[in-house]
N, C-alpha and C positions, 0 to 999 in steps of 0.2 A: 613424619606420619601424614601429611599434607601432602607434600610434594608426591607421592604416589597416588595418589587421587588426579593430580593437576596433570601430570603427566600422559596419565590415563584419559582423561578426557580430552586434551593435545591430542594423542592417538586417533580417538575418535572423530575429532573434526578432520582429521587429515583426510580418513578413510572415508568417511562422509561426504565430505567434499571434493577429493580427488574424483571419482566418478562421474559426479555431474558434470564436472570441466572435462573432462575425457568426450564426452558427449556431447556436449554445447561444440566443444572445439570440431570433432568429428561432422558433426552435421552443419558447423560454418564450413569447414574446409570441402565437404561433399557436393554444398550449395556453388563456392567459388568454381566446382571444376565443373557443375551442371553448365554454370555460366560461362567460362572462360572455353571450354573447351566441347563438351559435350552440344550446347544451342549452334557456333560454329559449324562443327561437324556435321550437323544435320542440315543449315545451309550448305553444307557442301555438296551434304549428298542427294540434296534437292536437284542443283545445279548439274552433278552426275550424272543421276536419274534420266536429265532431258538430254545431256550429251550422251549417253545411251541411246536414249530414242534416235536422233537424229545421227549419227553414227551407223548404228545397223542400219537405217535406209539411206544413207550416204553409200554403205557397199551393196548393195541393192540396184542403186542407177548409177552412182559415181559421176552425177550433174554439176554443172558450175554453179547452178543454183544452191542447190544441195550444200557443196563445197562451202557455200559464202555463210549460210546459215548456219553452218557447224563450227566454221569459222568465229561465229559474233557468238555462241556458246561455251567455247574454249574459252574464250577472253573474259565470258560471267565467272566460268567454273574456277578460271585462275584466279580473278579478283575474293571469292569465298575460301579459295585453297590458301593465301596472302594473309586475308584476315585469321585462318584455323593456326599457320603457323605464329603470326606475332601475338595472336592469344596464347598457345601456348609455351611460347617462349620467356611469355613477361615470366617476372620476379611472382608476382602473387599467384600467379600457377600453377610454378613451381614448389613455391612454399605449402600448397594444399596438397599436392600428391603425397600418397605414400607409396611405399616399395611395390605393391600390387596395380593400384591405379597407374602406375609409373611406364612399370611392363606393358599395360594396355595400351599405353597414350603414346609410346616408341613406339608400338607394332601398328597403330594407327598411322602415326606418320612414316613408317617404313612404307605402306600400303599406298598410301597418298601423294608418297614421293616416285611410287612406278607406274602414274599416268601419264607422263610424258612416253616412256616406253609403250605403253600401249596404245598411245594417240599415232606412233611411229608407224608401230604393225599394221593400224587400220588404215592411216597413209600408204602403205605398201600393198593394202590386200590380205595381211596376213591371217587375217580374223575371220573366225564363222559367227552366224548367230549364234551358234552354242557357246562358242570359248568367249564370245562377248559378252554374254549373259553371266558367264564365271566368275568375268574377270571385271566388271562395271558391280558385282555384286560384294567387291572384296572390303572396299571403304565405308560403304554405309554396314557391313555387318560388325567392321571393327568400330563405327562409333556407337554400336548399339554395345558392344562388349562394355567398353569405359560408362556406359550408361548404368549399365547393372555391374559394374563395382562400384559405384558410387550409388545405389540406392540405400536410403537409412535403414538399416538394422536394427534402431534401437525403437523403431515402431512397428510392431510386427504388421500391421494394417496398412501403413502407408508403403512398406516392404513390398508388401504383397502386389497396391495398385501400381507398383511403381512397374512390379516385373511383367503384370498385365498389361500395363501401356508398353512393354519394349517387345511384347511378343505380338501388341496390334502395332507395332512399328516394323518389327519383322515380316509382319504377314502383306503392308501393305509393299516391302521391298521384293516381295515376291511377283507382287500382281505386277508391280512397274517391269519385273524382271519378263512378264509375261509380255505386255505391251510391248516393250520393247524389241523382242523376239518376233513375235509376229508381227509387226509394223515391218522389219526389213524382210519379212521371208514373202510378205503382200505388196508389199513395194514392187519387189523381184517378177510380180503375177507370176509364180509358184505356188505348189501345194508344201506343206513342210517335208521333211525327212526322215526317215525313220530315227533319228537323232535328234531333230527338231522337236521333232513330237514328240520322244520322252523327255527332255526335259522340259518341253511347256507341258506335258501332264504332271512333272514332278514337280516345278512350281506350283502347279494346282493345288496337287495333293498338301503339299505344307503350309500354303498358304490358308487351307480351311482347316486344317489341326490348330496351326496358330490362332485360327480366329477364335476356337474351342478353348484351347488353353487361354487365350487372356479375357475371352467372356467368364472363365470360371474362378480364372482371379481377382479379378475387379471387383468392385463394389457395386451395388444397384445403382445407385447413382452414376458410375462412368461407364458402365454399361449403356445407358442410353443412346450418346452419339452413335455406338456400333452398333445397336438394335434399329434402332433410325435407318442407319448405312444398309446393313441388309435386306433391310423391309424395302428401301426405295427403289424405285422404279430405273433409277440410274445404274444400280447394282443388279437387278436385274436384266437388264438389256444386256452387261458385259457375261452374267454367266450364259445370259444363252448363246451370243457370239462365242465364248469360252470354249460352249455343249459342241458346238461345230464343229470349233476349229479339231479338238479333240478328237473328232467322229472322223476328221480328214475329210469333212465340212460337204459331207455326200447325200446332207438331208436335203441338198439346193434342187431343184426338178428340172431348172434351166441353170445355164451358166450367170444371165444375169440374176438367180437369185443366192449366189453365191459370197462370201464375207468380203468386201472389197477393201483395199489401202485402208479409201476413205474413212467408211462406216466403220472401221475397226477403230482407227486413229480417234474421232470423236468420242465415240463409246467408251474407249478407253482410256482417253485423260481425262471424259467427267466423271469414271470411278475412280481415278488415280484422282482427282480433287477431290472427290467426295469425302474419301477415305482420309486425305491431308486434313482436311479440316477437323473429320471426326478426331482426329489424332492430335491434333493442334490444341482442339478444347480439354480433350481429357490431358494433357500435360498442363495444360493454364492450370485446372484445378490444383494436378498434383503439386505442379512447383509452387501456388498459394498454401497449399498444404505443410509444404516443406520448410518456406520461408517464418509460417508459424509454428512450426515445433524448433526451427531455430532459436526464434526467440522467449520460447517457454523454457529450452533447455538455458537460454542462456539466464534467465531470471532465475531458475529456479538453483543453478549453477552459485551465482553470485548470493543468491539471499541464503542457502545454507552456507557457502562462505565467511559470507559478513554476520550474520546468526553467529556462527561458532568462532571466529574471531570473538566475537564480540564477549561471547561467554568465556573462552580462554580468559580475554584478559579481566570480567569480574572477578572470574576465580582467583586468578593470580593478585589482583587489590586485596581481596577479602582475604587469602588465605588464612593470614598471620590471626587474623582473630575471628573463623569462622571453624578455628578445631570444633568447638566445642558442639558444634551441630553436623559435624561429621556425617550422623547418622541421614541427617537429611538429605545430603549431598548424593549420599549410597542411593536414596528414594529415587533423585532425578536419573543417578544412572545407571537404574534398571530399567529407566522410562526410555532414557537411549536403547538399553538394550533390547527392548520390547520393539523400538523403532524398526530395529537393526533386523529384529525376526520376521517383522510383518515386512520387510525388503524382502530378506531372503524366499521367503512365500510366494512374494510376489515373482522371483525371476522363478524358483519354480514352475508355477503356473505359465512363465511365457512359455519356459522348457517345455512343457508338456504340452502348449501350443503347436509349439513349430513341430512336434512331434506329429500330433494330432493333421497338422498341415501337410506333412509328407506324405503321411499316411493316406489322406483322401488325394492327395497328388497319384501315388501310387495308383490307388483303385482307378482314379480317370484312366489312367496310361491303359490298365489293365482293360477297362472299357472298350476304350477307346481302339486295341490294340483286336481283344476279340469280334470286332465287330468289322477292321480290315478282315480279318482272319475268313469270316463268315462269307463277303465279298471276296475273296481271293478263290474260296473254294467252290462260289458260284460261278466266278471266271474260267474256273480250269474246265469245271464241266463243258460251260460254253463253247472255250475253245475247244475241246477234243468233238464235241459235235459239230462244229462248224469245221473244224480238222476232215469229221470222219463224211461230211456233207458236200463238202467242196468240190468243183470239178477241175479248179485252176490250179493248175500243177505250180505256177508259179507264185501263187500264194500261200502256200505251202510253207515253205521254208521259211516267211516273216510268222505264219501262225504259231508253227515250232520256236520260233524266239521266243516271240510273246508270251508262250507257253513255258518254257524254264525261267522267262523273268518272272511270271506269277509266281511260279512256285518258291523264287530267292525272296519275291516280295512277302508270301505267306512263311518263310521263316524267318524274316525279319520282327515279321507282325507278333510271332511265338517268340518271338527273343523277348517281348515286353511282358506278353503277358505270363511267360516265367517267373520274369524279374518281379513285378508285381508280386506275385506269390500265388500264380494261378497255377495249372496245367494247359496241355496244351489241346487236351479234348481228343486226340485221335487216340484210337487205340482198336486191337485185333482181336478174336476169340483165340484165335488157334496161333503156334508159334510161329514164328516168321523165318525162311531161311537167312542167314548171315550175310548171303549173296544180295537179299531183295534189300537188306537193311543198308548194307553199303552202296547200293543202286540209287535207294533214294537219298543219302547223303551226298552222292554225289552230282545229284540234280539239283542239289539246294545252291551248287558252287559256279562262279560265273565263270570261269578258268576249266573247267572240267574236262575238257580235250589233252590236257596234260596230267593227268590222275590214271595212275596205273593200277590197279587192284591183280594181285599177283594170284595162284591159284589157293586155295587153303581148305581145311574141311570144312565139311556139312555140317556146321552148328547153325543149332534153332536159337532165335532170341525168343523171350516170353513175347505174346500178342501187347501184353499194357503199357510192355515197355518199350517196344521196339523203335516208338517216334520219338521216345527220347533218347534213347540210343543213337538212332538217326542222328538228331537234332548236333547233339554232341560231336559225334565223326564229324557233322559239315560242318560247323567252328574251327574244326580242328584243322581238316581240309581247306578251308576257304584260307585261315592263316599260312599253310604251308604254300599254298599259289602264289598268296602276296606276297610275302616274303622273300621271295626267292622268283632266281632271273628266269624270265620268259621261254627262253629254250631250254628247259629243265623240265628233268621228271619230278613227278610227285608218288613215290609209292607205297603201297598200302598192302602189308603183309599178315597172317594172322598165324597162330600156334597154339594148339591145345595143350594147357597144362594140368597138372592135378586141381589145384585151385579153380580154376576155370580157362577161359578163353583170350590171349592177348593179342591187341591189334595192334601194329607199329604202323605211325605217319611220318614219311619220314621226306623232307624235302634236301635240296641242293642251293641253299642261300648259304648266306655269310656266317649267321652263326648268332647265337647269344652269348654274351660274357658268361661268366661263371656265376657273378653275384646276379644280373636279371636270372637268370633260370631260378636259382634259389628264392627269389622273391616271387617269382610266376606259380611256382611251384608251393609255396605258403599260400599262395590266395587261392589255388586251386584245392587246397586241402583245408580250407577253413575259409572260405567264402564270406567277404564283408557283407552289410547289407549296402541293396542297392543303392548308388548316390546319382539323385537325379543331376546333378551337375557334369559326373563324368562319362561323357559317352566315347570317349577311346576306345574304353576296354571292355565293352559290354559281351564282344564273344565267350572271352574267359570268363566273365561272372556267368554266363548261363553253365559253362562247363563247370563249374566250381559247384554250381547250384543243380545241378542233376547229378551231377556225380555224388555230392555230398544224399542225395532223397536217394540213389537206387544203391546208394553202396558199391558204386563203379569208384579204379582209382585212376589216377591219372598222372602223369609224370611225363615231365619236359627234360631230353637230355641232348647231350652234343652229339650229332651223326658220324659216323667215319669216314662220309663224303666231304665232311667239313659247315654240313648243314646242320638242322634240331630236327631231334625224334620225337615225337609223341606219344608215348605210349598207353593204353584203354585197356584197364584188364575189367573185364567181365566175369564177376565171380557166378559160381555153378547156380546160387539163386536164379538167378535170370537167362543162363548160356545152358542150352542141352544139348551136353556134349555126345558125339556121334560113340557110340556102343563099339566093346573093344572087335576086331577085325574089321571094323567099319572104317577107319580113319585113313584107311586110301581113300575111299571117295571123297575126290575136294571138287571145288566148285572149279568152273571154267576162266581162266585168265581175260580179265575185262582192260580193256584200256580207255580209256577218252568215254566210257558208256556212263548214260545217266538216265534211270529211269525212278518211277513211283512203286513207294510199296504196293503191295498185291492188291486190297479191295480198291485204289482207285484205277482208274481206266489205263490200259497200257497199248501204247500205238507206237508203232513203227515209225522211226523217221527223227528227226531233232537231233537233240543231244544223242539218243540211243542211235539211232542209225549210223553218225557218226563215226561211230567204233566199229558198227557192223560188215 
């Protein structure tokens, strides 16, 4: 009668105290790999960073000067690269990894181990400022990866600063990324390139998202160094240098007031310090931070331990002659079990934290997302006036780029604010013909020169829905280009049925197994919610997620080219199917054509001329 009491309360210490040690252990081993591996890593990719710099303006003059400096920078970057692998080779760095941090810390040293290869190409020439910019950015992104697997989870607050300090660590890899880039193209006394320039505007762009997101992670407190960084006057000098370069630096009224080597190189490694340091201190704190809930977990770890040992074995001394207060015994452990509920309460409420945390993650994205949106749709206007203004024939054809990238860029920006759980704001009074709908999916796609749209009828989509309609097709479309090899069609058939209207996308790639289609095809018919962690596969969540709001269905199957179909039925809700005698009139066979739906402006020439 005893012994099931005693036993009972065994149980309890086990369960009790297993967790704490789960967690002590977990946040020592998180601590050894910050130390062992992750501080390393970041020396290394300091030392990259400036082999970066000096690199792209190494192929810019290709000086002996030049040369000797790069030289005595190899030999820093090698001695940090020495130290990351004997760090994480020892015994106790490996003993901390688990299965996930493991995969991180291989793919970092895979990445790590292919700068000799790239120090080759740039000995040979082989490099531009762009692919140096890719390819200098591959190390430091992998040790921010193993950074945020190793942040603690069991504190949702120091979680949180940890993932704010690794996206002002990302933002500041972007500015260097920028520096760098423009150091060799000003080295060269050159203007950049149409390839130059979008990636130093796309470092831009993610570089102030990032600043966004890890100011709204932080805490007030680590908030400061970056509020400091921005306000100062050092930060301000490189955005207006930045404003220039961006503008293809035509604010200058003479040539001497133009962004020179020099004045860029300055400017921009006292923002690149500035931002080290801000970066530097908010990690002191956190790792202070960390190093004390190590040893809270570890106290708190051992003292319910030793606590419950300790009771374990009263009970067991007393058993033999504490039958008779039994009753008592019951008292204490329902006191346990009261413990046990005011736990469970508790991870409750964290659950409904992190919920709470996504959630306003979400809304930012969603923000954040209408607000490119707003600017993308002021761009387009701009450019079609300046399109429709211009008298340089030869500026022309870059305006039309720019003009389809705005528009891939404003459905990217609507891929967020989807997912978020927005809409996307556009919508039509009156129905849209099938032809304008596929026009503008097909503007949304960067591949669009190989998209065939064959002839079909004259169906109307409804006006409210048609941009998601759109939106949909070009998911769908932009998957079939990537997928499948470059001299390949992409084509795009439709077929009135009783039910409504079906579209087939049908490309000429290799194919899906049997089992992805069948899984592609589960998530397109019951659509997870969004997970800020995976961005693979954000196309098909959006299709997943308009299809599931308009009651469109969607289906992925094998082609009999040997490629995947896609198929978009349009049920009679939304498709107004053309009146019986009317279904000879189909629309005109478009090839490589990509224009916007009907209210916004439609001009000759780009992508649409193109085909024409």
């Amino acid at each position: 009668m005893v012994t099931i009491p005693l036993f009972a309360l065994v149980a309890m210490w086990v369960f009790a105290a297993v967790p704490g040690f789960h967690t002590w252990t977990a946040l020592r081993d998180a601590g050894t790999v910050r130390e062992l591996v992750v501080e390393p890593g970041e020396r290394l990719a300091v030392e990259l960073r400036r082999e970066h710099v000096l690199s792209a303006e190494y192929l810019a003059v290709r000086s002996r000067r030049g040369r000797a400096v790069l030289a005595g920078q190899r030999e820093r970057t090698d001695r940090a690269r020495a130290e990351l692998r004997d760090a994480v080779s020892s015994a106790e760095a490996r003993a901390a990894l688990n299965p996930e941090t493991t995969a991180e810390v291989e793919d970092l040293m895979r990445k790590v181990e292919q700068t000799d290869a790239l120090r080759a190409s740039i000995d040979r020439g082989a490099q531009t400022p762009v692919t140096l910019a890719k390819e200098f950015a591959l190390v430091p992104e992998a040790v921010r990866a193993v950074a945020s697997g190793v942040a603690p989870a069991s504190d949702p607050l120091l979680h949180r600063d940890a993932h704010g300090a690794i996206a002002m660590a990302r933002a500041a890899d972007r500015l260097d990324g920028q520096r760098a880039l423009a150091a060799g193209v000003l080295a060269e006394g050159r203007a950049m390139t149409a390839a130059e320039l979008r990636e130093f505007a796309a470092l831009s762009v993610t570089r102030e998202a990032l600043l966004k997101q890890g100011l709204a992670e932080l805490t007030p407190e680590l908030r400061v160094p970056f509020l400091a960084l921005i306000e100062s006057a050092e930060y301000a000098k490189f955005a207006q240098l930045e404003k220039r370069l961006l503008a293809g630096d035509r604010s200058a009224r003479r040539d001497g007031d133009r962004v020179s080597h020099a004045r860029w190189r300055t400017v921009a490694d006292r923002a690149a310090s500035a931002f080290a340091e801000a970066i530097q201190k908010t990690a002191d704190t956190i790792n202070e931070r960390a190093a004390a809930a190590v040893t809270d977990a570890r106290a708190r770890a051992w003292g319910v331990g030793t606590l419950g040992l300790a009771a374990v074995v009263g009970v067991a001394i007393l058993a033999g002659w504490m039958g008779r207060r039994f009753t008592g015994e019951l008292t204490r452990l329902r006191a346990v079990g009261a413990t046990l509920d005011d736990a469970k309460e508790s991870a409750r409420a964290a659950v409904a934290g992190q919920t709470r945390l996504q959630e306003t993650a979400e809304r930012a994205i969603g923000d954040l997302a209408r607000r490119s949106q707003s600017l993308l749709q002021r761009q387009l206007r701009m450019l079609h006036a300046v399109r429709r203004d211009t008298s340089d024939v030869e500026a022309v054809p870059r305006l039309l780029d720019l003009d389809h990238l705005t528009i891939r860029m404003r459905r990217h920006a609507e891929r967020l604010i989807i997912l978020s759980g927005g809409s996307s704001g556009r919508s039509w009074r009156r129905p849209v013909p099938i032809g304008d709908a596929l026009r503008a999916a097909v503007a949304g796609v960067e591949d669009y020169r190989r998209v065939r749209v064959y002839p079909m009828a004259d169906v109307l989509v409804l006006g409210t829905v048609v941009a998601d309609v759109a939106h949909v097709l070009a998911e769908l479309i932009e998957n079939a280009t990537t997928f499948s090899p470059p001299n390949t069609e992409v084509s795009i058939r439709g077929t009135c049925t009783d039910s409504g209207f079906v579209i087939e996308i049908e490309d000429r790639g290799e194919g899906l197994s049997q089992e992805r289609l069948a899984q592609i095809n589960r998530r397109l018919a019951r659509p997870a919610r969004f997970d800020l962690s995976d961005t693979r596969h954000l196309g098909l969540a959006v299709v997943g997620k308009l299809a599931v709001k308009h009651g469109l269905r969607v289906k992925l199957s094998h082609s009999p080219f040997g490629g995947t179909m896609a198929v978009v039925h349009l049920p009679r809700k939304i498709a107004i199917l053309p009146e019986v005698g009317e279904e000879d009139d189909q629309t005109e066979e478009l090839v490589g054509v990509a224009r916007r739906l009907p209210e916004e402006p439609e001009e000759s020439g780009g992508p649409t001329a193109a085909a024409q």
